[in-house]
C-alpha positions in Angstrom: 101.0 111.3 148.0 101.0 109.1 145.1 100.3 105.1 146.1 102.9 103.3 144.0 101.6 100.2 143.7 98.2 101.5 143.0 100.1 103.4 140.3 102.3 100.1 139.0 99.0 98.2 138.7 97.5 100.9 136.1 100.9 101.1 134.0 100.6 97.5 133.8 96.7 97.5 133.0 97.5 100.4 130.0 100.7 98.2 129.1 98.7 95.1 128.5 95.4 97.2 126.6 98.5 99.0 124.3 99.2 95.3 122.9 95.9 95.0 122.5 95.8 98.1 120.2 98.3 97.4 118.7 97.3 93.6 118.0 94.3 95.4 116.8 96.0 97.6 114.7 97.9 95.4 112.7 94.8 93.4 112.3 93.6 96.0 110.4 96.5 96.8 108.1 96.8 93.3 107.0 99.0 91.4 109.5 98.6 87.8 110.9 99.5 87.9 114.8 101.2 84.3 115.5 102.2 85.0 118.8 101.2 87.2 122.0 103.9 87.7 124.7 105.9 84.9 123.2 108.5 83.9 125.7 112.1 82.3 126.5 112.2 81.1 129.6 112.2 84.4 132.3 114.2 86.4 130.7 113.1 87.3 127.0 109.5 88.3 125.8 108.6 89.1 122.7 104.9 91.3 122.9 103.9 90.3 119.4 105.2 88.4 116.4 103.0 88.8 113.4 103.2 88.2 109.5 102.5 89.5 107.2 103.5 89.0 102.9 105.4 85.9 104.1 107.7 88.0 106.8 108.0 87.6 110.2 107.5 91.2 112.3 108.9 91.2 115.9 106.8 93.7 117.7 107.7 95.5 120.6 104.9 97.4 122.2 105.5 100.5 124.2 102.6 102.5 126.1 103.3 106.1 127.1 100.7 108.9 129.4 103.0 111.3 127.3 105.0 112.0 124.6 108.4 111.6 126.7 110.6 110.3 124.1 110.6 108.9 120.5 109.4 105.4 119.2 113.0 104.6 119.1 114.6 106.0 121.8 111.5 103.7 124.0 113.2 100.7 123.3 116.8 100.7 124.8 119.9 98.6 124.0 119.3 95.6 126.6 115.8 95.5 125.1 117.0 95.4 121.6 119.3 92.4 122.2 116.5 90.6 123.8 114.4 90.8 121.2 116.9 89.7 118.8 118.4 86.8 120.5 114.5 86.1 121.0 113.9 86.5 117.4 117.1 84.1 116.7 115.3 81.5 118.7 111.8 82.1 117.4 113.0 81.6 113.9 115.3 79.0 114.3 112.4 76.9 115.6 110.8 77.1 112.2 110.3 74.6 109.4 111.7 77.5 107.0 113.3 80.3 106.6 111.3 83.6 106.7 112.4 87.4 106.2 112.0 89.2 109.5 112.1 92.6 110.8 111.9 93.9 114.4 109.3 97.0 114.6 108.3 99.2 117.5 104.6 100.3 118.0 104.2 103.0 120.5 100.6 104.3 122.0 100.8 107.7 123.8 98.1 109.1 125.5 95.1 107.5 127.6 92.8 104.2 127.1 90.4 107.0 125.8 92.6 108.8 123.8 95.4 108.0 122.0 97.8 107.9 119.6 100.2 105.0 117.2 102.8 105.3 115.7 104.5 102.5 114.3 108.1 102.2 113.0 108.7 98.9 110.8 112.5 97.9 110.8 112.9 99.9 114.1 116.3 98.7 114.2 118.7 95.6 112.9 120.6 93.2 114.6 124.5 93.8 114.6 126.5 91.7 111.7 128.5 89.1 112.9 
């Protein structure tokens, strides 16, 4: 029998070194990371926002055991609008305007081996 929260601890242990990677990752191709978890109030948060050649990158940060499902199908429509209306608030706080983009990262495998796949402009917000 499987101990659940035994089991919700470790998702949330490889969840947490996956934005590590990922941090990490973008480190390496060039990106400044301005913010870690950035958060509004309870209810939105934003696993990185970076920059890089004067654009903001809204980063969310899935960790997979397997490869289940796409980068983009990870990140589902209630997320998406989080991370927008998030990433309206983030940049509205700013002394400027920036470009932006919302990205996914994914890391699929284990702590010891794994893989990334990042997908810049993941997705756009809706025109109003």
């Amino acid at each position: 029998m499987i101990d659940k929260k035994k089991q919700g601890a470790a998702n949330r242990e490889w969840g947490k070194l996956a934005e590590q990677i990922a941090a990490d990752y973008l480190l390496t191709q060039g990106y400044v990371i301005r913010e870690r978890n950035w958060r509004v109030s309870n209810t939105i948060e934003i696993d990185l926002i970076a920059e890089k050649d004067s654009t903001i990158v809204f980063v969310e940060v899935k960790a997979r055991k397997g490869n289940v499902e796409s980068a983009d199908d990870a990140v589902d429509s209630p997320k998406r609008k989080k991370m927008i209306k998030g990433g309206d608030i983030y940049m509205r706080s700013l002394p400027h305007l920036f470009p932006y983009r919302l990205d996914i990262i994914t890391i699929t495998g284990t702590p010891e081996s794994y893989e990334i796949q990042h997908l810049p402009d993941a997705f756009l917000p809706p025109l109003r």
